[in-house]
Structure formats: structure tokens, C-alpha cells
LUMROKOL-336626 format. One line per 2 residues: number of its first residue (from 1); their letters; for each residue x, y, z of N, C-alpha, C. Coordinates in steps of 0.2 Angstrom, whole numbers, plus 5000, padded with zeros to 4 digits. Layout:
BEGIN
NUM = A = X Y Z X Y Z X Y Z ~ ... $
This chain:
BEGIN
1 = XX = 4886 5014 4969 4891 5011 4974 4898 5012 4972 ~ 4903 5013 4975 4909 5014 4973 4913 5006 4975 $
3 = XX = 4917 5004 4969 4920 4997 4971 4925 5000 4974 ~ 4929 4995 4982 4935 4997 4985 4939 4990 4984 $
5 = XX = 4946 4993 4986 4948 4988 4988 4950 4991 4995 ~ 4953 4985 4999 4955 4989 5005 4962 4989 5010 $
7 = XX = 4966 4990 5014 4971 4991 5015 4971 4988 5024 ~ 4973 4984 5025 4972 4983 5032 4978 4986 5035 $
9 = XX = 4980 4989 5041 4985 4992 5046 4989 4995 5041 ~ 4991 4991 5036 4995 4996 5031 4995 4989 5025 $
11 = XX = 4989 4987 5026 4989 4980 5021 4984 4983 5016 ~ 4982 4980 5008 4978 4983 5004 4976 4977 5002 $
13 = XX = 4971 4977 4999 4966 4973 4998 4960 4975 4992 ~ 4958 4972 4987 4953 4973 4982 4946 4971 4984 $
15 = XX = 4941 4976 4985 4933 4973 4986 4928 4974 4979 ~ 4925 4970 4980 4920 4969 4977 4914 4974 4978 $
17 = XX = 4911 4976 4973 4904 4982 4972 4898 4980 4969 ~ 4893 4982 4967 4887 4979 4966 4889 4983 4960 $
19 = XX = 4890 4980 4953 4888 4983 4946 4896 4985 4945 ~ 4901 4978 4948 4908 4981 4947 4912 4976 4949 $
21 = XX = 4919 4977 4945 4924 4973 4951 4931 4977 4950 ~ 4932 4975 4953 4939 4978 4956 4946 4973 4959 $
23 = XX = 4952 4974 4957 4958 4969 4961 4964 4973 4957 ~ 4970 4972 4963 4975 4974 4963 4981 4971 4959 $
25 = XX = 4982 4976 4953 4988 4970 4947 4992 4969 4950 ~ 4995 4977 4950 5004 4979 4954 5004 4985 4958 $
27 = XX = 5008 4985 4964 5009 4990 4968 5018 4990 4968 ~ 5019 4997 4971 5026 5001 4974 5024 5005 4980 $
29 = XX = 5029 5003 4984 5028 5009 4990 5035 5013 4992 ~ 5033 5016 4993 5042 5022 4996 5037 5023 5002 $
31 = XX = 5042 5019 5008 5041 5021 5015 5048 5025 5016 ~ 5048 5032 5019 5053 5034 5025 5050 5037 5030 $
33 = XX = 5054 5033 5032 5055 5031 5043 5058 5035 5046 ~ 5057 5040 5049 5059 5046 5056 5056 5039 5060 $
35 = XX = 5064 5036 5062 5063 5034 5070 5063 5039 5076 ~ 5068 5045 5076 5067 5052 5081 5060 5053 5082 $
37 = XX = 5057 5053 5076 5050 5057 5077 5044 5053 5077 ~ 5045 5047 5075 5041 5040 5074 5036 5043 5070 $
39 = XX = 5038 5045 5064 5034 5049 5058 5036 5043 5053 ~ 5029 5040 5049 5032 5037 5043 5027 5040 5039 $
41 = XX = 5031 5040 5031 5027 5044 5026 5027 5036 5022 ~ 5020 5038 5019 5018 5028 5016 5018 5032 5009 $
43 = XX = 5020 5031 5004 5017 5035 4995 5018 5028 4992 ~ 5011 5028 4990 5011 5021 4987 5007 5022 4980 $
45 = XX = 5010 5019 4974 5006 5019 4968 5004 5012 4965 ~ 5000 5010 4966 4994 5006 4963 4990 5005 4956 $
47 = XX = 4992 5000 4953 4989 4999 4945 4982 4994 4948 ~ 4975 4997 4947 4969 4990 4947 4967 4991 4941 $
49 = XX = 4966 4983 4941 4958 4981 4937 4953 4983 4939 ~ 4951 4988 4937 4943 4989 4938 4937 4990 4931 $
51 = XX = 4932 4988 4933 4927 4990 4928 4921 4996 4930 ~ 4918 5001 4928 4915 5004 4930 4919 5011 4931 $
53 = XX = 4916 5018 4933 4919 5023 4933 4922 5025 4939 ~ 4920 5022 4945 4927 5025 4951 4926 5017 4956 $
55 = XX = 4929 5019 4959 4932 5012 4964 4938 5016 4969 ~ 4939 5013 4974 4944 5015 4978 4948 5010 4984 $
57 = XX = 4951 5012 4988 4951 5005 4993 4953 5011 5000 ~ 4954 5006 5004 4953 5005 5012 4959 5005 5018 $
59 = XX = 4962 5010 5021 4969 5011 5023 4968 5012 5030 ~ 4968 5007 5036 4966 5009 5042 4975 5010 5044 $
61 = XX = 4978 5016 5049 4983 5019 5050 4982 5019 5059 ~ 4988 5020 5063 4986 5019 5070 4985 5028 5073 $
63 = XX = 4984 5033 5069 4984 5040 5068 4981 5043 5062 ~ 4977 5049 5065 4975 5053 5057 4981 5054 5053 $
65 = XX = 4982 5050 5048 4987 5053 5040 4986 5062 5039 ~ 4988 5063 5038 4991 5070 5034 4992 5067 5026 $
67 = XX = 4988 5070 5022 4988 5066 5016 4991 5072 5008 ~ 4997 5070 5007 4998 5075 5000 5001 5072 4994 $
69 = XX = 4999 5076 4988 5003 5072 4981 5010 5072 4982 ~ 5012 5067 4978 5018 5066 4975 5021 5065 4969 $
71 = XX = 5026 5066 4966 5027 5065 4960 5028 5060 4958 ~ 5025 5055 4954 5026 5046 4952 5033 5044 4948 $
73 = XX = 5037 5052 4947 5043 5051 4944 5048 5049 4949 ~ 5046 5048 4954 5050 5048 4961 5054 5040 4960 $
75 = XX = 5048 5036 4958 5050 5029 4957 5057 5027 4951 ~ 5055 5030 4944 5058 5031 4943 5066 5035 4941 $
77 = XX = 5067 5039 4946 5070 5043 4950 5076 5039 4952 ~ 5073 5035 4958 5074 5029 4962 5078 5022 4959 $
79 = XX = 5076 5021 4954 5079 5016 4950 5083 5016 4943 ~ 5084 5022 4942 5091 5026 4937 5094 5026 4941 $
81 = XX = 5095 5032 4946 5101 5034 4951 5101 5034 4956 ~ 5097 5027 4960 5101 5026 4965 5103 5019 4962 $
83 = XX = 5098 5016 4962 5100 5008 4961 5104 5005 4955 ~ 5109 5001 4959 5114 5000 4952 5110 4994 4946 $
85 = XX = 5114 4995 4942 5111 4991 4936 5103 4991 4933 ~ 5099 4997 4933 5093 4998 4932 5090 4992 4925 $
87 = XX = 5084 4988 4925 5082 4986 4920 5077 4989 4919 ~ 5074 4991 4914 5068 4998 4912 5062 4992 4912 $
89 = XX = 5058 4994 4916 5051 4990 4916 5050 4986 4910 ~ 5045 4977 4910 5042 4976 4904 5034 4976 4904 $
91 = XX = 5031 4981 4903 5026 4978 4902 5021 4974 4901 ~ 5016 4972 4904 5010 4965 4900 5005 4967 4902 $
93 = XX = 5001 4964 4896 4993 4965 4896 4990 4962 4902 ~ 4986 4964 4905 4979 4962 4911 4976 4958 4909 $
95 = XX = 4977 4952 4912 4970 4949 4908 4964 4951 4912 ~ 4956 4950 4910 4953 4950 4913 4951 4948 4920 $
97 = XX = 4950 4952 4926 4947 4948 4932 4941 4946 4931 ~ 4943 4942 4936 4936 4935 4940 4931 4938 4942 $
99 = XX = 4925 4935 4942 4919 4937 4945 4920 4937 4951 ~ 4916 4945 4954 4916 4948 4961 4910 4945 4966 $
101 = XX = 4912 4944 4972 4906 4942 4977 4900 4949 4975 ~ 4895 4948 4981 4890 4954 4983 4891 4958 4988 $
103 = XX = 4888 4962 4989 4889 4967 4995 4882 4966 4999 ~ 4885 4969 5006 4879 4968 5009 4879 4977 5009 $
105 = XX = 4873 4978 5014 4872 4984 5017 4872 4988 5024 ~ 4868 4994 5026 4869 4995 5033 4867 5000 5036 $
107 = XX = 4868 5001 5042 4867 5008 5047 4876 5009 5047 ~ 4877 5017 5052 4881 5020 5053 4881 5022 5062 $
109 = XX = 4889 5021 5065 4891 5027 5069 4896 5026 5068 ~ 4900 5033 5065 4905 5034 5065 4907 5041 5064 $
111 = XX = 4915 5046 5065 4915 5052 5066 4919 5052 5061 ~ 4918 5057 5058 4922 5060 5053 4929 5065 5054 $
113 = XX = 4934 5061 5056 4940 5065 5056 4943 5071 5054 ~ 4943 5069 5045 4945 5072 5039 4943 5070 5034 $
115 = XX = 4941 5077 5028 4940 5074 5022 4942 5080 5019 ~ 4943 5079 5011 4947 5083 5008 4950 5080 4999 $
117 = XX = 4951 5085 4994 4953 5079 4989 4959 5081 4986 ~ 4962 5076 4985 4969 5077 4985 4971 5076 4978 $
119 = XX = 4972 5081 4972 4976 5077 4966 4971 5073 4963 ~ 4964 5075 4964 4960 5072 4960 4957 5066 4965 $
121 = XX = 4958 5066 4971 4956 5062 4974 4952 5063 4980 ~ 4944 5061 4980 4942 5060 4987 4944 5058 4992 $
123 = XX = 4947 5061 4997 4948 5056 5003 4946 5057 5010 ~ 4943 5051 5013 4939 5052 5019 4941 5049 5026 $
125 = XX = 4943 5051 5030 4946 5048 5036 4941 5047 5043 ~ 4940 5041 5044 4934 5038 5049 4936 5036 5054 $
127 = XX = 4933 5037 5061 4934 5033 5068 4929 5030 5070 ~ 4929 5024 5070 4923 5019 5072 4923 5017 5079 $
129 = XX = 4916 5017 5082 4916 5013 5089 4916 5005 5087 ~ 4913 5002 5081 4913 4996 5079 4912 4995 5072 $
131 = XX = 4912 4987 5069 4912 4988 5060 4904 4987 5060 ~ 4900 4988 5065 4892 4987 5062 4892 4995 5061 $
133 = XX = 4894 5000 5065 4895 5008 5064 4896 5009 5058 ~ 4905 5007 5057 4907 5008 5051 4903 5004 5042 $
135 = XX = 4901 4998 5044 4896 4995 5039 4891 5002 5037 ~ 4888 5004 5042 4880 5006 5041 4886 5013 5039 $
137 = XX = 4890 5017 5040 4893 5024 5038 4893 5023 5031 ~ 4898 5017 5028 4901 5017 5021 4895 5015 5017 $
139 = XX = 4889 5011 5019 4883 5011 5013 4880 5016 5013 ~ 4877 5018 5018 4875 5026 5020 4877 5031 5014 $
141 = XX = 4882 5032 5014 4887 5034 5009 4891 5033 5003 ~ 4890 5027 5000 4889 5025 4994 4895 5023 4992 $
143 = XX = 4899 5017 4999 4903 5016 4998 4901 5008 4999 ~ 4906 5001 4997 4904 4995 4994 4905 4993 5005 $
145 = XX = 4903 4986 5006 4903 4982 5012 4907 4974 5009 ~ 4910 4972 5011 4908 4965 5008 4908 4959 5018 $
147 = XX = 4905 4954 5014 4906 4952 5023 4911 4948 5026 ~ 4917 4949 5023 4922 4948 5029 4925 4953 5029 $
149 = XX = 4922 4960 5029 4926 4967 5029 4925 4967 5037 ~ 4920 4967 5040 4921 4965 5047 4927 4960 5052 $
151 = XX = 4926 4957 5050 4934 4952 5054 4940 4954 5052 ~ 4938 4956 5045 4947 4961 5043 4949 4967 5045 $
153 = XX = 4943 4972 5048 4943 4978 5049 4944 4978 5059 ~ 4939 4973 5061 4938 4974 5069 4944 4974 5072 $
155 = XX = 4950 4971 5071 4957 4971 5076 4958 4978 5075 ~ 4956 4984 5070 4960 4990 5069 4955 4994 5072 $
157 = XX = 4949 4993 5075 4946 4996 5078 4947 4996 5084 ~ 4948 4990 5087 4947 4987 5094 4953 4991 5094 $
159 = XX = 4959 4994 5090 4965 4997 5094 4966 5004 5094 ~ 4959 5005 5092 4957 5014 5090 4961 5015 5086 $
161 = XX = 4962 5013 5078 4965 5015 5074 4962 5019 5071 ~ 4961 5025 5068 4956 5025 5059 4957 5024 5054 $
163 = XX = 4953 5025 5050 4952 5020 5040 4950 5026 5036 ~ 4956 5026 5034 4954 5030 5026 4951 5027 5021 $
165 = XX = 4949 5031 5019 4946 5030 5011 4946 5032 5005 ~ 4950 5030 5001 4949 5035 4995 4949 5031 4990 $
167 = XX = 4945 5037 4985 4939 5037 4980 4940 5037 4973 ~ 4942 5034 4968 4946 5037 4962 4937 5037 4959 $
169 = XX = 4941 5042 4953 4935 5040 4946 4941 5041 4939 ~ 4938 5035 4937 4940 5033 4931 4938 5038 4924 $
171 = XX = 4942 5040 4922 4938 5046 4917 4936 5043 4911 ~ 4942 5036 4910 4936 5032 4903 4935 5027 4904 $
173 = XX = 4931 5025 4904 4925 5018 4908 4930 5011 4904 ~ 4929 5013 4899 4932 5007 4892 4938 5006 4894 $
175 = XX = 4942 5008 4900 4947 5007 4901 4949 5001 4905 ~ 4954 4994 4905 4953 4988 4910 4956 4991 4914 $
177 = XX = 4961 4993 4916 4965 4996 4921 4966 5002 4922 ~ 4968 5004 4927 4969 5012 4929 4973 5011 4935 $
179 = XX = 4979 5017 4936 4983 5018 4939 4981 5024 4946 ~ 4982 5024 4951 4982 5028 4956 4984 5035 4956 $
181 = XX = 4982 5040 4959 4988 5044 4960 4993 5043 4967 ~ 4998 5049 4966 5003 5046 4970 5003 5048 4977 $
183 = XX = 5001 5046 4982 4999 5050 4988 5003 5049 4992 ~ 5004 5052 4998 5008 5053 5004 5004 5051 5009 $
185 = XX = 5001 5045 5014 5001 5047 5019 5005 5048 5024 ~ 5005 5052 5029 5011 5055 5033 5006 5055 5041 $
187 = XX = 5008 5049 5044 5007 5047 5053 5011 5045 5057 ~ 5009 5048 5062 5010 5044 5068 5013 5036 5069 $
189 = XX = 5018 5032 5071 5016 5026 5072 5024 5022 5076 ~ 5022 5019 5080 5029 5017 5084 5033 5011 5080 $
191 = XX = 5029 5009 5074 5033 5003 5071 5032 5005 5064 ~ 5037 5006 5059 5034 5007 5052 5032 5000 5049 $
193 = XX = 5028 5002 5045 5023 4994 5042 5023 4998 5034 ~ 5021 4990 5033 5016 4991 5024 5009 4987 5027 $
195 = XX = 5003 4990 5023 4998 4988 5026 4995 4980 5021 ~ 4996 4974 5024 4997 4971 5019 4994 4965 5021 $
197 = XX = 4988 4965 5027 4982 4961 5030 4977 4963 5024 ~ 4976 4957 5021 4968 4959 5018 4964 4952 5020 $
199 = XX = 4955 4956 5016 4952 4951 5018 4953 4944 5015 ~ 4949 4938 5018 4950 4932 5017 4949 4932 5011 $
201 = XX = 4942 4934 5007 4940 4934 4998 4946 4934 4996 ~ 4950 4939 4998 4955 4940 4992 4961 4935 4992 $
203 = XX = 4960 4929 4994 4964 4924 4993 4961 4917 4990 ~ 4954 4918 4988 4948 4914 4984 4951 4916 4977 $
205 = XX = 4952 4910 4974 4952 4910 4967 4948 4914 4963 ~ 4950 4916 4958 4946 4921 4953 4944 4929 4955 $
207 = XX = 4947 4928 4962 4947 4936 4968 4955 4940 4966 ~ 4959 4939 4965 4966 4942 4963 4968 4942 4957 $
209 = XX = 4972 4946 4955 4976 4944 4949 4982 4941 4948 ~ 4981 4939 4942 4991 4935 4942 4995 4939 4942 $
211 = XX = 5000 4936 4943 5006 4940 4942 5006 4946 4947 ~ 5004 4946 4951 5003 4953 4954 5009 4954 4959 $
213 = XX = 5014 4959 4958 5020 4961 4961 5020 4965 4966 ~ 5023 4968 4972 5025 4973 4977 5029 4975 4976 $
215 = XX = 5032 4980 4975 5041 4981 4976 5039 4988 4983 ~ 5044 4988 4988 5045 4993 4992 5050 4995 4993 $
217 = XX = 5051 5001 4994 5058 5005 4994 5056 5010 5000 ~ 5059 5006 5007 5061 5007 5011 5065 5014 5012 $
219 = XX = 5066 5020 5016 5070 5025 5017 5072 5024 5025 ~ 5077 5021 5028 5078 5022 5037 5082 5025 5039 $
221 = XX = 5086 5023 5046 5091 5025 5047 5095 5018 5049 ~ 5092 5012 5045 5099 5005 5045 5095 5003 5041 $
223 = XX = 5098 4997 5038 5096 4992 5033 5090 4989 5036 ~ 5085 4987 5035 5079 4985 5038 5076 4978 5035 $
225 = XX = 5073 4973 5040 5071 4968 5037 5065 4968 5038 ~ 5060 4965 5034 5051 4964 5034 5049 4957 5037 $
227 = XX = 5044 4959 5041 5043 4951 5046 5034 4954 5043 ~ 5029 4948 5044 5024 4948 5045 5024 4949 5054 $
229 = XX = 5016 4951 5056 5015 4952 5064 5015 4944 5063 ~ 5013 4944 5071 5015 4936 5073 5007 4937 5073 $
231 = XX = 5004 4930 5067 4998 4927 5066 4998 4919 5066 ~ 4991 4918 5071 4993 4911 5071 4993 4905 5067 $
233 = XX = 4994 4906 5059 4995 4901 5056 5004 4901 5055 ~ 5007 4907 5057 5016 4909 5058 5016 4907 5050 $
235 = XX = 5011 4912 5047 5015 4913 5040 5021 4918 5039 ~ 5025 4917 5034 5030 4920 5035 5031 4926 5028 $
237 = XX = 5032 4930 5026 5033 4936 5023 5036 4932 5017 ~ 5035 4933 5010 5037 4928 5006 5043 4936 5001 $
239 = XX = 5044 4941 5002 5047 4944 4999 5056 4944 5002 ~ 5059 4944 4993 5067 4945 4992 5070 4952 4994 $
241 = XX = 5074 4952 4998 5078 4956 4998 5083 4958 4991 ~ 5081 4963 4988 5086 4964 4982 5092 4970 4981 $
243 = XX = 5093 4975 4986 5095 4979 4989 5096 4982 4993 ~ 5104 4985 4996 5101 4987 5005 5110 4993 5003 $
245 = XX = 5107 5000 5005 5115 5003 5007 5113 5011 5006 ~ 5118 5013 5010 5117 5021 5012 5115 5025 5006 $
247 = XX = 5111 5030 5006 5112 5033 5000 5116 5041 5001 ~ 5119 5042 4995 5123 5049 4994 5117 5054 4995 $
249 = XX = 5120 5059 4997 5115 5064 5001 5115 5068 4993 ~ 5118 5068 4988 5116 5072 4982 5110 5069 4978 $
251 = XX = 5110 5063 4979 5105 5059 4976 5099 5060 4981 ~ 5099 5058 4988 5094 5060 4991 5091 5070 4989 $
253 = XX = 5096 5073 4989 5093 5080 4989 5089 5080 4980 ~ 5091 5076 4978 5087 5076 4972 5080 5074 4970 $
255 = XX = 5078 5068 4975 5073 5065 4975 5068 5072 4978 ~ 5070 5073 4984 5068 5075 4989 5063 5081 4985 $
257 = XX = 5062 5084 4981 5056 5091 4977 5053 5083 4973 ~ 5052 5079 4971 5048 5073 4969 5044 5071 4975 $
259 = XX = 5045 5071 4978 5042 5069 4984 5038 5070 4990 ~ 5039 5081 4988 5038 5086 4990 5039 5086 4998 $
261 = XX = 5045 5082 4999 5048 5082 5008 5055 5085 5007 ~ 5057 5089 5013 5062 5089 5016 5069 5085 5021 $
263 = XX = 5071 5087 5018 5079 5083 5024 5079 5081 5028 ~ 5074 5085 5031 5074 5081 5040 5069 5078 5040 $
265 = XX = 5062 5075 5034 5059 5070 5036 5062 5064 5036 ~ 5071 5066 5032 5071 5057 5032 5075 5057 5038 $
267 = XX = 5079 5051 5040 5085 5050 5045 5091 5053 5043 ~ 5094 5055 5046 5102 5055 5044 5106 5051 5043 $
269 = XX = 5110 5053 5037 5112 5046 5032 5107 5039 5033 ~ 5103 5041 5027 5099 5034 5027 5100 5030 5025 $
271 = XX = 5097 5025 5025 5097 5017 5020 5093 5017 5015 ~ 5092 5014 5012 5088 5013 5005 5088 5005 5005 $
273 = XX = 5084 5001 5008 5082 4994 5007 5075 4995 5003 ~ 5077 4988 4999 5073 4988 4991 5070 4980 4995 $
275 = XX = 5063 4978 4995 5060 4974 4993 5055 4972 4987 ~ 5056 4963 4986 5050 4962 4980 5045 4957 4982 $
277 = XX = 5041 4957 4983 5036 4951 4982 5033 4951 4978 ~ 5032 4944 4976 5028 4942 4969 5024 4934 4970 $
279 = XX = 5022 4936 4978 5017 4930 4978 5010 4930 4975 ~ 5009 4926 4972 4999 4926 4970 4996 4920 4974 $
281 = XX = 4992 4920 4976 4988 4924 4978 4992 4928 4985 ~ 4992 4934 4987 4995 4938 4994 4995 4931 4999 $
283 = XX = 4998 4931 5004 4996 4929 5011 4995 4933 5012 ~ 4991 4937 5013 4989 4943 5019 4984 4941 5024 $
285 = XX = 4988 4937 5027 4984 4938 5035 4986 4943 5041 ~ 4990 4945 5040 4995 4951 5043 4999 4958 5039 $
287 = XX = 4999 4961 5043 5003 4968 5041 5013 4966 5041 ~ 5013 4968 5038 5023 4968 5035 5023 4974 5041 $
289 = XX = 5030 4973 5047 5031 4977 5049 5039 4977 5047 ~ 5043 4983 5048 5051 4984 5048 5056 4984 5054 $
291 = XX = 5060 4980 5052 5065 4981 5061 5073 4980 5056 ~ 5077 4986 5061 5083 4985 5060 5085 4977 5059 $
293 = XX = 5089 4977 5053 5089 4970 5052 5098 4970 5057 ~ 5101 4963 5058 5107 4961 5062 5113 4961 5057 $
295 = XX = 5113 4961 5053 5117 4961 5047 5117 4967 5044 ~ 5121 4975 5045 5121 4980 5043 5127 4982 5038 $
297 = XX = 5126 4979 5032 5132 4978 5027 5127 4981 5022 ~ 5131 4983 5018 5126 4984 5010 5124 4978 5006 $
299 = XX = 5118 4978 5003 5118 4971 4997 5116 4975 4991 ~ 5121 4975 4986 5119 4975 4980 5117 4971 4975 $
301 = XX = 5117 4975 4967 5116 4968 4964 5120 4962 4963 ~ 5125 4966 4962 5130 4962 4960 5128 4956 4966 $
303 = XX = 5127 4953 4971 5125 4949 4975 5120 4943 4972 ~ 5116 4950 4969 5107 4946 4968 5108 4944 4960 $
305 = XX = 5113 4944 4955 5111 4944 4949 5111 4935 4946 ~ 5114 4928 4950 5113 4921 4951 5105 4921 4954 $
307 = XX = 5101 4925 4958 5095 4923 4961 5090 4927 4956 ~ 5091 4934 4956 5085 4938 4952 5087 4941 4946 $
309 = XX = 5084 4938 4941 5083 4940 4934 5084 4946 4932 ~ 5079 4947 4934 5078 4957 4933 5074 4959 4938 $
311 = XX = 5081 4961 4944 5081 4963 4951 5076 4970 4952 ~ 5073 4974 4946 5070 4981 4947 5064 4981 4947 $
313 = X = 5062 4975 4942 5056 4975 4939 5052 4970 4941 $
């Protein structure tokens, strides 16, 4: 069985496997936003705890994704030259994760969209008429179930969404962590999001890790603000705004072969809003969606450097 973690709307989430576990330390995401085209490109890179030789997680999207590599230098990239007053990552050790729940098992209906492997990566794109389909599809195929994969998955089905899949293997077992490769999803979708619903497990102690960070780096055509959908406990998106302002088109033309896109997937003259969350355990009961924020000013450091210590990292 392959341990996942999974991604709800554009939320991710770590799952449990039989003879494994798996959880999410730290993520970054570079979203750009063609409002013209209502194309977003999600590239997100992911450091998990995992034990065992592959694991993967779980990305339902409102459209089949177009899926390609990216260079991971992009982030880096990103944080020399565009963003003022860079501080160079610190790293720290993992500690060990918590004991994982159990999996169930199943039957299958479901259709296979797309599959194909990308930069070392399996990846599989499914249409379900329901999650007992999709259950019985992913055991069938030697992918983990856990049981509130169903209540976390069903609202993306009921809106005919599809769920990607993808697959890592771990090349040395001895290993606590492993990093992602850099992917591009690139879909369809009338509101950009980060996919940032997971299941209920993953707010059970001993199911997450500490310290576990977000940063996203927004590309638009305004400064943009992150709201949770409206969920009925009106939780509220716990992430700092840490930068927001046009960027130079030399700097953009420079990213732009790291990230193997073109000029005209982004906006003209785009934004560059930086977000961080560093809440443990997640709220994820909802997806982070982006809406032109009412205040279209720039926000630098210099702003942030009385609230955020080391505004990069």
C-alpha cells in the first residue's frame, strides 16, 4: 500500500497506510493567476515525514490539471531578487511522527482521466461518481483509504471535481524525510485557491507535525488577500501577510525559464503577494481562496520587521 497524504480543493493533507506513516513538515507554493484566462498554475514543494519507500498525497482540482516540472530553484529565485531583505533559511531536525490510524479497504467506479510520470513522479487523475467508487478504485490499486477520506473527499465529487494522485518513492528507506518534486499543476478554475481542506485525523494529536509552515507566493494582477470558504464553524485563515508589490518585468523575465512558463501565463504587470502560516495543528476545514484585496498599496519589509522576525523563513 502506498501511504498519502491528501489535498482537498487545493488543501493537503497527510494519510496514514498499513506498514507506514506519513505527515506534512513544510510546504511553499508559487500560485500565478491569469484572471483573463482563469488559468492558475499551483507549483508546490513539500518536505514529509514519511517511513517506508513511497507515499504520496491527494489534490482534487475543479478541472483535469496539465501537470509539468519545475525548477525548485524558482523559490529561491524568489527570495534573493525579488523580495527585499532576504534571510537564508534555518534549518531543524524532524522529530519523529505520531502513530498513524488504519486503513480500510474496497471496490472501485471510477474513470481514469490521465496518467503519466512526471520528474520521477506517478501521477493519476480520477473522476468519481461517489467516494464508495473512489474508495474501492484507490485499494484496488494499492493506494491507502483512511475513514474520513470520504466526508473530506465527497463535497469535491458532488461538484464534479477530479483528484489527482501522485506517487513518490523514496530511494533510501533510512531516510525520516523526503522532499517532493516541483510540479506545476495548470487548470481551469474561476477563483484561485490553495488546496488547504484536509481530513479531520489530521488535527488529532500525534497526526501532524510541529512547527509545520506554509509560505505562498502569490503571482496576480492586484495585491491579493486569502480568506477560508465560508465554513460553518467561520474559521478564519490564520496566515500573515508579509509582502505585497508589482514586480519588474526583468526580474520576472528571469524566473520565468525556472518555472518553465511564459509571459503571458502571468497577468500583466503582476503582483507578488507573499503569505505565511505557521499554525500547528492546520484549521483545515476549508480551502484558502484569493480575492483582490481593497487596499492596493505595496507592503514591504520594512512594514513587517516590529511583527516578523525573519519575514522569509
Amino acid at each position: 500500500m502506498t501511504a498519502f497524504s491528501a489535498c482537498g480543493c487545493f488543501a493537503c493533507m497527510p494519510l496514514p497506510s498499513s506498514g507506514g506513516f506519513i505527515d506534512v513538515a513544510g510546504e511553499s507554493a508559487i500560485i500565478v493567476w491569469n484572471s483573463s484566462t482563469q488559468t492558475e498554475h499551483f507549483i508546490r514543494s513539500v518536505t514529509f515525514n514519511a517511513s517506508g519507500t513511497d507515499f504520496g498525497f491527494v489534490v482534487p482540482t475543479p478541472s483535469v490539471p496539465h501537470i509539468t516540472a519545475a525548477d525548485p530553484a524558482a523559490f529561491q529565485y524568489i527570495k534573493e531578487h525579488i523580495l527585499p531583505g532576504y534571510v537564508p533559511d534555518v534549518p531543524y531536525t524532524l522529530p519523529p511522527p505520531g502513530t498513524r490510524g488504519e486503513i480500510t479497504g474496497g471496490l472501485a467506479r471510477v474513470e481514469v482521466m490521465a496518467q503519466e510520470s512526471v520528474d520521477g513522479t506517478d501521477v493519476t487523475t480520477v473522476s468519481a461518481s461517489d467516494t464508495d467508487g473512489l474508495k474501492a478504485w484507490m485499494t484496488a490499486n494499492g493506494f491507502t483509504w483512511t475513514d474520513d477520506m470520504a466526508s473530506w473527499l465527497d463535497p469535491y465529487i458532488q461538484k464534479n471535481w477530479v483528484i489527482t494522485l501522485f506517487k513518490y518513492q523514496k530511494k533510501d528507506s533510512s531516510l525520516g524525510s523526503v522532499s517532493s518534486s516541483l510540479l506545476d499543476m495548470t487548470f481551469q478554475t474561476t477563483v484561485p485557491f490553495f488546496p488547504y481542506s484536509e481530513p479531520a485525523s489530521q488535527r488529532v494529536s500525534g497526526n501532524f507535525a510541529p512547527r509545520r509552515a506554509l509560505n505562498v507566493y502569490l503571482f496576480s494582477d492586484s495585491r491579493m488577500y486569502g480568506g477560508m470558504e465560508v465554513n460553518p464553524d467561520k474559521v478564519q485563515w490564520p496566515a500573515k501577510l508579509l509582502y505585497a508589490d508589482r514586480v519588474a518585468p526583468s526580474k520576472l523575465n528571469a524566473l520565468l525559464p525556472l518555472l518553465h512558463l511564459r509571459a503571458w501565463d502571468f497577468p500583466a504587470s503582476p503582483w507578488l503577494t507573499v503569505l505565511r502560516d505557521t499554525k500547528t495543528p492546520r484549521p483545515g476545514v476549508a480551502d484558502v481562496v484569493f480575492v483582490a484585496s481593497d487596499r492596493q498599496v505595496p507592503v514591504v519589509v520594512s512594514d513587517l520587521q516590529d511583527r516578523v522576525a525573519n519575514p522569509w523563513d
